[in-house]
N, C-alpha and C positions, 0 to 999 in steps of 0.2 A: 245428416251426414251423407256425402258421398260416395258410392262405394262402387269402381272397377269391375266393369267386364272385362276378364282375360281369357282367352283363349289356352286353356290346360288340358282340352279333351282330344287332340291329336293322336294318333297311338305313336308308340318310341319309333317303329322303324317309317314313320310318316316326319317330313318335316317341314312341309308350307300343304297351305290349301288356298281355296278361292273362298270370299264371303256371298254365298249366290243370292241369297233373300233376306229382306227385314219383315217383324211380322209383326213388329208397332214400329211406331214413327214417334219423334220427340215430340214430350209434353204427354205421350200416352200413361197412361195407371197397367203398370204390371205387380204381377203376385210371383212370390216364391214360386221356383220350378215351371214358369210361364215359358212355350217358346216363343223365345224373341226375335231368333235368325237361324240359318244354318251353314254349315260350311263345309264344302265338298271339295276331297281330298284324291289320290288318284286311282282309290279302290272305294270308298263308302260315303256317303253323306251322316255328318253329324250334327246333331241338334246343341245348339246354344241356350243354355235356361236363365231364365233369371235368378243371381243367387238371395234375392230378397224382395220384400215389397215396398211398392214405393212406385214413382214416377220417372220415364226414359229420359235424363234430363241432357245428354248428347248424342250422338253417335259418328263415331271416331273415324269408323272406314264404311264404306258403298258398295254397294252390288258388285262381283267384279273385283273388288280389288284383291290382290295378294295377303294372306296372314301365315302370318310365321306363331311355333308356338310362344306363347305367356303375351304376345302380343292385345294390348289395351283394344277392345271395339266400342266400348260404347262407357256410358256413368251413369249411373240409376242412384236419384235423390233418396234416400230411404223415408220412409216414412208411410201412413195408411193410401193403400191403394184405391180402397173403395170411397175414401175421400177425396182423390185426388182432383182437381178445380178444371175447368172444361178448359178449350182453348180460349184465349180471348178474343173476343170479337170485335176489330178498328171501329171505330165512333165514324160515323160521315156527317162532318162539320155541314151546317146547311148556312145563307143567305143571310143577315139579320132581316126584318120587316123593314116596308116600306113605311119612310117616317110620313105621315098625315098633317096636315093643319090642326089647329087646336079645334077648332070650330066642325071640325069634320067626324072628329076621336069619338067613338060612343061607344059607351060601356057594352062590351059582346052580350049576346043572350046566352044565358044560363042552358048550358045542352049537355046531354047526357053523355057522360065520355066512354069513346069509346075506344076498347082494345080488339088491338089487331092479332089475328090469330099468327100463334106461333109457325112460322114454318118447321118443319121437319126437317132436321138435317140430313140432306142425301145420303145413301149410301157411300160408304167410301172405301167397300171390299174391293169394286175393282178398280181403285185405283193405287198406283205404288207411291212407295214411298217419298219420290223425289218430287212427282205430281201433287202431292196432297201438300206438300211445302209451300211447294207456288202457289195452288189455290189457294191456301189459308193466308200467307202472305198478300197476295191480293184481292184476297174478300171478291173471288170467284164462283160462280155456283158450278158446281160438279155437271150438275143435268143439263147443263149448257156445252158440254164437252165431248165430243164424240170419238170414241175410244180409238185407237185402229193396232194395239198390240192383240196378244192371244186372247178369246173372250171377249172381244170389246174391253178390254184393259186399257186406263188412262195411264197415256206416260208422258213423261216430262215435256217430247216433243210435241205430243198434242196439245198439254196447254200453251205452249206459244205458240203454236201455228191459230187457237183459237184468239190469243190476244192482238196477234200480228194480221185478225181475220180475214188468215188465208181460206181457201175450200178445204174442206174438210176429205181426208185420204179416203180410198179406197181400195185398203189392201188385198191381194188376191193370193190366199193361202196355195204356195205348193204340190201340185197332188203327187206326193211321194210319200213311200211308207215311213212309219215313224220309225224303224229300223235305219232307212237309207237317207234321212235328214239328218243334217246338225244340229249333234245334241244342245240346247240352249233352254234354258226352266226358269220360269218364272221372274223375278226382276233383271236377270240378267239379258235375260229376251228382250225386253219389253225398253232397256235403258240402255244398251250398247248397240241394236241396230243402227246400222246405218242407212238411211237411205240415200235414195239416187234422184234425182228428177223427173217427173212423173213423163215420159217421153212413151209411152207404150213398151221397154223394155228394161224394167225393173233388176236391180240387185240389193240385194243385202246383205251386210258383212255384221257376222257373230261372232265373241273368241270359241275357240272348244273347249271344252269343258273338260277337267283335268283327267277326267276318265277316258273320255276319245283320247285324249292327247297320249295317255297312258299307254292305252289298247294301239294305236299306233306306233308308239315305240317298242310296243313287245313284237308286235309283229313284222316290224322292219328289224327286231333281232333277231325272230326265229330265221327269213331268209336269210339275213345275212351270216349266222354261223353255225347252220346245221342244211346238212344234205337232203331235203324234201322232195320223195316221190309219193305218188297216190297209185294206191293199185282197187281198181275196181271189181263189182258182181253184182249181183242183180238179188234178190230174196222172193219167191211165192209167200204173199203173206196170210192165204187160204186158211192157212192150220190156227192163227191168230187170232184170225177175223172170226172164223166159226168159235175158237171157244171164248170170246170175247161177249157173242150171243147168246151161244148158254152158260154163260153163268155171271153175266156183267148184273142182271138184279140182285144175286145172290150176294156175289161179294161187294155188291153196295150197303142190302140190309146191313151185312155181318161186321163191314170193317168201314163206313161211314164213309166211303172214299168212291169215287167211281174207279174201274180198271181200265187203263190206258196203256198205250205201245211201248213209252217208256220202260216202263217193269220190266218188259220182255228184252227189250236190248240193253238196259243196266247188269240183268239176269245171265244172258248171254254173251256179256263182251267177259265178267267176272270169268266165268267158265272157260270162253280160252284164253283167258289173260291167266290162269292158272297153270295151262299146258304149254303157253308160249309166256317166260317169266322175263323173256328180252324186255318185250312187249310194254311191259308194267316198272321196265328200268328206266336210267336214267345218266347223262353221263356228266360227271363235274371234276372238271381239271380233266387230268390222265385216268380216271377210276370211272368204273362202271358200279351205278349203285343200284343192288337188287331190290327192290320194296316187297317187305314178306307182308304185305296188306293192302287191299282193295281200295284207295279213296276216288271216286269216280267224281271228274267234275263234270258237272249239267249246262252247258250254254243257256244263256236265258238274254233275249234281248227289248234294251229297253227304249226310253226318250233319252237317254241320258249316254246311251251306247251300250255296249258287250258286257256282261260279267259273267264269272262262272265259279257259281257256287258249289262247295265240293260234299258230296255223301261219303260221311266217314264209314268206314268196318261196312260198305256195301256189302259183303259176301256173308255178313251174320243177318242181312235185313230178308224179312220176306217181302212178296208182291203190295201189300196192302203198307209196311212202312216205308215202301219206297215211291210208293204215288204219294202218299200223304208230303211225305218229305218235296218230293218235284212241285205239288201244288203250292206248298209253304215256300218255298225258294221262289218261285213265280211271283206271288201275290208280291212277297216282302219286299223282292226284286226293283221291282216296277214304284212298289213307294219307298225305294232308298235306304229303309232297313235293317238291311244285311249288316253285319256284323264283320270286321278287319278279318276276325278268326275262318268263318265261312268262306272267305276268297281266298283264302290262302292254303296254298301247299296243291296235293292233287296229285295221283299216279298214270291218269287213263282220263282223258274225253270226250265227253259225246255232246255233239251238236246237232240238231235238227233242224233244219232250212225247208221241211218238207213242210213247216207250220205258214210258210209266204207262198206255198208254192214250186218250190226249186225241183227240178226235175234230176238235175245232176250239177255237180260241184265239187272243187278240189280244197278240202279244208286247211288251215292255213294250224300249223303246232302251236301248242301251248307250253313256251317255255317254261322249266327246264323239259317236260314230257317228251320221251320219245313218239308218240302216235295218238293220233285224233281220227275218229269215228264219227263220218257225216252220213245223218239218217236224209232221205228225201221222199218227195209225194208220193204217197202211192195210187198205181195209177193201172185200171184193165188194159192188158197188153194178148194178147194172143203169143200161146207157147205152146209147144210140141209135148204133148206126153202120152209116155205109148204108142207114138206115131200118130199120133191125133190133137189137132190142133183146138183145141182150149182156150176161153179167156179167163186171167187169173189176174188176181191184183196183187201185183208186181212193184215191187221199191228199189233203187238203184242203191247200193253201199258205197261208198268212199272211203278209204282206209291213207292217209298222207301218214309218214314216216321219217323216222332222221334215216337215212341209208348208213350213215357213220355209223352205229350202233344194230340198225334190226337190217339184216340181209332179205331180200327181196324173197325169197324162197319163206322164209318166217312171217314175214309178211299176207303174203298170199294164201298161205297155211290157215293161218290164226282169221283172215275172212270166212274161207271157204267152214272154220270150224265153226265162226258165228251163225252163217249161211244155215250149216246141218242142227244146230240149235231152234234158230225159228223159224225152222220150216217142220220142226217137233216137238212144238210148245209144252206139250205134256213130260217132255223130259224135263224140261225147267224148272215146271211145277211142281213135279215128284222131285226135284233136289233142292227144293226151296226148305 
């Protein structure tokens, strides 16, 4: 019995994705709740399982293409999986024998027969799914193949360029951060590049991925219809740094987590976003809406581009659920994870550019948020205190704004209050 992959896991206010990866190929043995593909929509990646076992006996759409929801991907033969029968392997018809004279014909000697040992089927992890097509269609050996996607990943155009035996590519990976590359992951890399002519100046063309695509239309709406200023200040982050020393073993034994800067400016933006409640608004239509509750989002960036996962009831968390929380958002982050719920919504955020290095930066709003919070390196600078010059390590703030809503005076207020927060850690921690 054949039984339909449909595409049902979209969430309601999602309504296309991309299908970015297969993780069997037809003719493969899948089991119940196997992942088979996934599909990445313009806030999360979501996994497609198999609803039965049995063998992948089509698959409908490709790396790349567009799905809409209940849309058909693929058919799965039902039946036992761990039976399922290998590929088959073409027969290569050989020559018949040279026919002989009669007088010539003598009965062969009797010789020990003998078998040839089986080869071992190559690996076929890195190869994708369109390339393993080809090879198996053409009774190719993989090990003959030399990859030139991510990893040495065989893709579709490698095996023709091996069939057409062209030279074999020499791709020369980008040296840019995986932050400031296009996002592009796994088959959809590997089978939509394009290349260019090997002339010594190389292109290649990726689609984006519906999440950049996303992240760039938010942010071509924050400029386009809110009024965005940044006002800056500088933090000593001295008082930090030292109690960060003595007691970073302690509150590792205690709360299994290490203590990081995070905590400190999640800690400190709650507290004047308490005193300045512009700040924590937000404006939709003709109405100003005050948020009586802290949900802080966290920038976290990945291969895939920007997201920001939001910390609910921040202002109930102490130090130790708020780093636990930042590391789980990270990790999950970077494997796609997250949850439609987690990116969604959000009163206040903070972004950190200080993790590539940025020394200063004007951060761009998180629609609908009125104000975003850009942390950066911190870095010994020589400063005046008591009339005596000091080096202290020093971090630049960025505070960007909708002017329509937070006046410039509030703005600069609500820094200068973060400012006198952590540059007096222990007030944070006594109200934690």
């Amino acid at each position: 019995m054949a039984v339909e992959v449909k595409v049902t896991t979209l969430p309601e206010s999602v309504e296309e994705g991309t299908l970015m990866n297969w993780y069997k190929a037809e003719g493969d043995a899948v089991h119940r709740d196997d992942k088979i593909a996934d599909i990445e929509t313009d806030k999360v990646v979501l996994d497609v399982a198999s609803p039965i076992d049995g063998v992948l006996s089509h698959i409908n759409k490709k790396a790349g293409d567009p799905i809409l929801r209940d849309d058909v991907i693929a058919t799965i033969e039902a039946g036992d999986a761990d039976a399922a029968p290998a590929p088959a392997v073409p027969e290569v018809s050989e020559p018949p024998p040279e026919k002989k004279p009669a007088d010539e014909v003598r009965p062969p000697a009797a010789e020990p027969k003998q078998v040839e040992p089986a080869r071992d089927e190559p690996s076929m992890d890195r190869i994708s799914p369109a390339a393993r097509k080809w090879i198996r269609e053409h009774d190719l050996n993989p090990d003959d193949i030399a990859g030139s996607g991510k990893d040495g990943r065989v893709t579709k155009a490698d095996v023709i360029r091996h069939m057409q035996g062209e030279e074999e590519p020499k791709v020369a990976e980008p040296a840019l951060a995986s932050s400031d590359r296009s996002a592009h992951h796994g088959v959809i890399e590997d089978e939509l590049r394009v290349p260019v002519a090997d002339s010594g100046r190389r292109e290649e063309r990726v689609p984006m991925t519906r999440l950049r695509a996303r992240v760039a239309e938010r942010l071509i709406q924050a400029q386009q219809t809110a009024a965005i200023l940044t006002t800056f200040n500088e933090v000593d982050m001295l008082g930090i740094v030292n109690l960060r020393k003595q007691y970073k073993d302690q509150f590792e034994k205690e709360h299994g987590v290490k203590l990081g800067f995070m905590s400190f400016f999640i800690k400190a933006a709650v507290e004047a976003l308490k005193r300045f409640p512009v700040v924590n608004a937000s404006i939709d239509g003709q109405d100003i809406v005050y948020h009586g509750y802290f949900d802080i989002g966290v920038a976290v960036s990945t291969d895939r581009g920007l997201v920001v996962p939001i910390l609910r009831n921040a202002d109930q968390l102490g130090f130790a659920a708020i780093e636990r929380a930042v590391v789980d958002f990270a990790q999950r982050a970077r494997e796609g994870k997250l949850t439609l719920e987690e990116l969604t919504g959000g009163t206040f955020t903070i972004t950190n550019g200080g993790v590539f290095g940025s020394l200063l930066s004007t951060p761009i709003l998180n629609p609908p948020q009125s104000a975003i919070l850009g942390m950066h390196k911190m870095q010994d600078r020589p400063v005046v205190e008591d009339g005596q010059i000091v080096i202290r390590p020093m971090m630049y703030l960025a505070l960007s704004y909708d002017h329509r809503l937070v006046d410039g005076r509030d703005a600069v207020t609500f820094l200068v209050t973060m400012k006198e927060f952590l540059e007096d850690p222990a007030r944070l921690m006594l109200q934690a």
